[in-house]
C-alpha positions in Angstrom: 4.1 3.5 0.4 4.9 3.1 3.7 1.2 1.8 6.0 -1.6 -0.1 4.4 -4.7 -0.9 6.1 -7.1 -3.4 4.6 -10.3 -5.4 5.0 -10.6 -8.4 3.5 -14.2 -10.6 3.2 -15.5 -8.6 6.0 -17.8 -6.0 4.3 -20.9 -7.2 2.3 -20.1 -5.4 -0.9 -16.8 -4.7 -0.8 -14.4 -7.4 -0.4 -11.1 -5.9 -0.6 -11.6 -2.2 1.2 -7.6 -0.6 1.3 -6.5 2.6 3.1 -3.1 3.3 2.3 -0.6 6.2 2.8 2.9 7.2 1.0 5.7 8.4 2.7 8.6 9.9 0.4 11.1 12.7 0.1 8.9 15.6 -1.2 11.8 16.6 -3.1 11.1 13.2 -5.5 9.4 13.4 -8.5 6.0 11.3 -8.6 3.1 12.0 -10.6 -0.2 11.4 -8.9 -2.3 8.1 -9.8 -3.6 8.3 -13.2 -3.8 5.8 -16.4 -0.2 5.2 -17.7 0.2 6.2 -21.5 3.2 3.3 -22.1 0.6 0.8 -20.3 -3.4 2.1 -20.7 -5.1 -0.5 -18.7 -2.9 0.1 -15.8 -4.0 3.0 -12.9 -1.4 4.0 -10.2 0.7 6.8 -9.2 4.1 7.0 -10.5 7.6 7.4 -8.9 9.2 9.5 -11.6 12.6 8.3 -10.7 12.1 4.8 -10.9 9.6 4.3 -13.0 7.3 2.2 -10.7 4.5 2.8 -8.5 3.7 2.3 -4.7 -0.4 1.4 -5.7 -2.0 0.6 -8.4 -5.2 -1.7 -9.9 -5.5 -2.4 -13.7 -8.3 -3.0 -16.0 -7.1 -7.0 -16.3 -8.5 -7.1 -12.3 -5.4 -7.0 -10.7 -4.8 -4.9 -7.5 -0.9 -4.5 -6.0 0.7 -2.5 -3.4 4.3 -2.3 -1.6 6.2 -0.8 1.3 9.6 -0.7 1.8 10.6 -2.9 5.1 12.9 -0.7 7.1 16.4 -2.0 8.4 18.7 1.0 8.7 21.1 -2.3 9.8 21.3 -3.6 6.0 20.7 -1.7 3.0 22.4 -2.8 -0.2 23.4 0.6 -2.3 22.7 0.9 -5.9 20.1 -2.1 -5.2 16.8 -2.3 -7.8 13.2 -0.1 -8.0 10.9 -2.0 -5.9 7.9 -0.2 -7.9 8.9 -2.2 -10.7 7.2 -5.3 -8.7 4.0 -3.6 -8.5 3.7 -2.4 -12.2 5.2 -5.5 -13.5 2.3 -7.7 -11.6 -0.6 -5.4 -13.0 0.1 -5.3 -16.1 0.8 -9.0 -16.9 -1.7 -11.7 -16.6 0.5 -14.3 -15.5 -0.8 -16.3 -12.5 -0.4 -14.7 -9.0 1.6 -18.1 -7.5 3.4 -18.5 -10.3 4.7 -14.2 -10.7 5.6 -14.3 -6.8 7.3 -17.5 -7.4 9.2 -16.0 -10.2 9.7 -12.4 -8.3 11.3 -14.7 -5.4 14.0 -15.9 -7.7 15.5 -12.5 -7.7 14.5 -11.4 -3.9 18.0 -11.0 -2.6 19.2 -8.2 -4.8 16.4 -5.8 -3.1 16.4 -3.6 -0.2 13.4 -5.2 2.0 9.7 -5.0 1.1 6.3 -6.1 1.0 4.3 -7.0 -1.7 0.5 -7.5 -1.9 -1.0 -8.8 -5.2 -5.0 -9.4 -5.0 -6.4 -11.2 -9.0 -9.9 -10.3 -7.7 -10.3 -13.8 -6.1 -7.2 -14.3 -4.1 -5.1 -11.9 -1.9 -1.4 -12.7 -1.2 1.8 -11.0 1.0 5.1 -12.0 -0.1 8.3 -10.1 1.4 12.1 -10.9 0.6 13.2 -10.7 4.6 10.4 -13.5 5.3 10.8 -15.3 1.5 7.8 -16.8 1.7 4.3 -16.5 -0.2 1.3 -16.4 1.6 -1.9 -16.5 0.9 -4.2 -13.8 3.0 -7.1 -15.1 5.7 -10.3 -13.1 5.5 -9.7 -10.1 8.0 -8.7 -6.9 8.7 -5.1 -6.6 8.0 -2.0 -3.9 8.1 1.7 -3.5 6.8 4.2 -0.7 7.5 7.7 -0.5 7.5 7.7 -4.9 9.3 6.5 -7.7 8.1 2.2 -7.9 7.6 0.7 -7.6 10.8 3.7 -7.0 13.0 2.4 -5.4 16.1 3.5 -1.7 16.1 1.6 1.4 17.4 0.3 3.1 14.2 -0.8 -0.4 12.6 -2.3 -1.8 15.9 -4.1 1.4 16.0 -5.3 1.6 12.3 -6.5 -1.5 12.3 -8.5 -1.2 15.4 -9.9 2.1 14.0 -10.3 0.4 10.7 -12.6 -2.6 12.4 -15.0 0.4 13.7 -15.3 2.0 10.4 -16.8 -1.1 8.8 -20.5 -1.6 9.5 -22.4 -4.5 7.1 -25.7 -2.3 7.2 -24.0 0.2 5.5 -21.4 1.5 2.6 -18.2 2.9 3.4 -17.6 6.2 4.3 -14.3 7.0 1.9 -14.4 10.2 3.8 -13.7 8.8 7.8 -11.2 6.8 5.7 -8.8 9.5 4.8 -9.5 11.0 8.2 -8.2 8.0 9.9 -5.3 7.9 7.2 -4.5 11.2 8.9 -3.8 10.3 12.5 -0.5 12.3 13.7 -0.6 10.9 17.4 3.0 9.0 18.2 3.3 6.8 20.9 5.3 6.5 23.7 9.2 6.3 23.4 9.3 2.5 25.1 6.5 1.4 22.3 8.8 2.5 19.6 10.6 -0.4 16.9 14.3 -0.2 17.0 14.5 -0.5 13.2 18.0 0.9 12.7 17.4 4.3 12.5 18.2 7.5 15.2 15.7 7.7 17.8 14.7 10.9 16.7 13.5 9.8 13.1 11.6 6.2 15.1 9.8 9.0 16.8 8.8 11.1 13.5 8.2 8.0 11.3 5.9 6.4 14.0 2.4 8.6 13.6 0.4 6.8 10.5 0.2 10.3 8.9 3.7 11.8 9.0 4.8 14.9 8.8 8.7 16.9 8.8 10.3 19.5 7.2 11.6 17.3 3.7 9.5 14.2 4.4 6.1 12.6 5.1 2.7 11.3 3.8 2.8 12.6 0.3 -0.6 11.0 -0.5 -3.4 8.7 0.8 -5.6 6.4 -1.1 -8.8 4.5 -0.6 -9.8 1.9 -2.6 -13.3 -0.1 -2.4 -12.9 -3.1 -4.5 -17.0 -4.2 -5.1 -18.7 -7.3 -5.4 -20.3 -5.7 -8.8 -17.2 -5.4 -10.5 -17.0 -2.1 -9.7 -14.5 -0.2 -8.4 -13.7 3.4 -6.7 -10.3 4.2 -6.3 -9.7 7.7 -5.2 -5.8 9.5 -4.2 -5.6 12.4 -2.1 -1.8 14.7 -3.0 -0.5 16.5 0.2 1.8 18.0 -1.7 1.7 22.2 -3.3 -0.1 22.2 -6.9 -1.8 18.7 -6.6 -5.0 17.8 -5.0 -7.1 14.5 -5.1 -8.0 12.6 -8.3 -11.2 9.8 -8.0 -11.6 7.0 -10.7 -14.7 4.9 -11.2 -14.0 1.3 -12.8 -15.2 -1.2 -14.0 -13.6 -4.6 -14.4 -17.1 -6.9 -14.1 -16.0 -9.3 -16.9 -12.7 -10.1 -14.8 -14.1 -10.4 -11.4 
């Protein structure tokens, strides 16, 4: 998962509204969101080779999601799954604090990431390259390839277009959601992070939807996370043979 966009306490009924794409080789194996047989109350897409997921919810009330933090200056070969954090978070009911505390521990033996983790009442950020676990203000929020909130053109711009899609007379419109997931517009060369990579890849990986010849957006989700308990939850698969899969659930006993 490489750019979430989120709204948090600023919509009437939906507290926790996530837009959130997946960049990946399209030569990996993922399965699309679905429940997991090995873990039933657990709903997220699946990185075949790993075994983890980039986005997920479960029927304990738990919400997660991660991107990888990119540093082509440091990457440690042969290093852990990163999904594993995710899945690992939704399908225990150990306390929030007290899981980030513990997934801390172990922090340097990653590559870089972000992890959000949401219980239904609180919404935390923890990354390795920062080490530190925060708890998340009410606001409209995004993470990419940086730390949460980190001022570059796709998120700046997501945000902003996020901000204008939510209107407190009225629901959400899930559709203008994946239409803003889809954005292909790259900014300027001089506006571009210097994240370690050839210029020529900052330029490709800087649209919020990306697209080249063996890798882009792979999938977008939205979630709406309700004040009823209820939650919609729907993935959209870029990829040949797949398509989009919606899920309705409910979790009012945990909220």
């Amino acid at each position: 998962m490489c750019s979430i966009l989120f709204a948090y306490q600023q919509h009437p009924k939906y507290p926790l509204i996530v837009l959130a794409n997946r960049d990946e080789f399209y030569k990996r194996p993922t399965l699309q969101a679905d429940w997991w047989k090995e873990h039933s109350e657990m709903l997220a897409g699946k990185d075949a080779v790993g075994n983890g997921s980039w986005f997920g919810m479960s029927k304990l009330g738990r919400f997660s999601a991660l991107t990888n933090y990119r540093d082509g200056f440091n990457i440690i070969k042969d290093a852990p799954t990163r999904g594993k954090l995710v899945t690992n978070y939704l399908i225990n009911d150990i306390d929030t604090r007290t899981y980030l505390e513990g997934v801390a521990v172990d922090s340097h033996l990653y590559n870089g990431y972000n992890l959000l983790t949401f219980d239904g009442k609180e919404l935390f950020h923890y990354s390795n390259i920062s080490n530190e676990i925060t708890p998340i203000k009410a606001g409209i929020h995004g993470v990419s390839n940086a730390l949460l909130n980190t001022s570059w053109p796709k998120i700046d711009n997501g945000k902003a277009s996020l901000a204008q899609l939510i209107d407190i007379e009225k629901d959400f419109s899930v559709e203008a959601g994946f239409e803003l997931l889809l954005n292909e517009k790259r900014p300027a060369d001089q506006d571009l992070p210097n994240t370690g990579v050839p210029i020529e890849w900052e330029r490709k990986l800087s649209s919020l939807c990306i697209k080249t010849e063996g890798y882009g957006t792979r999938c977008s989700t939205v979630m709406l996370w309700g004040t009823d308990g209820k939650i919609y939850y729907e993935e959209r698969s870029y990829v040949p043979d797949a398509g989009k899969k919606v899920f309705e659930v409910s979790i009012k006993d945990k909220v």
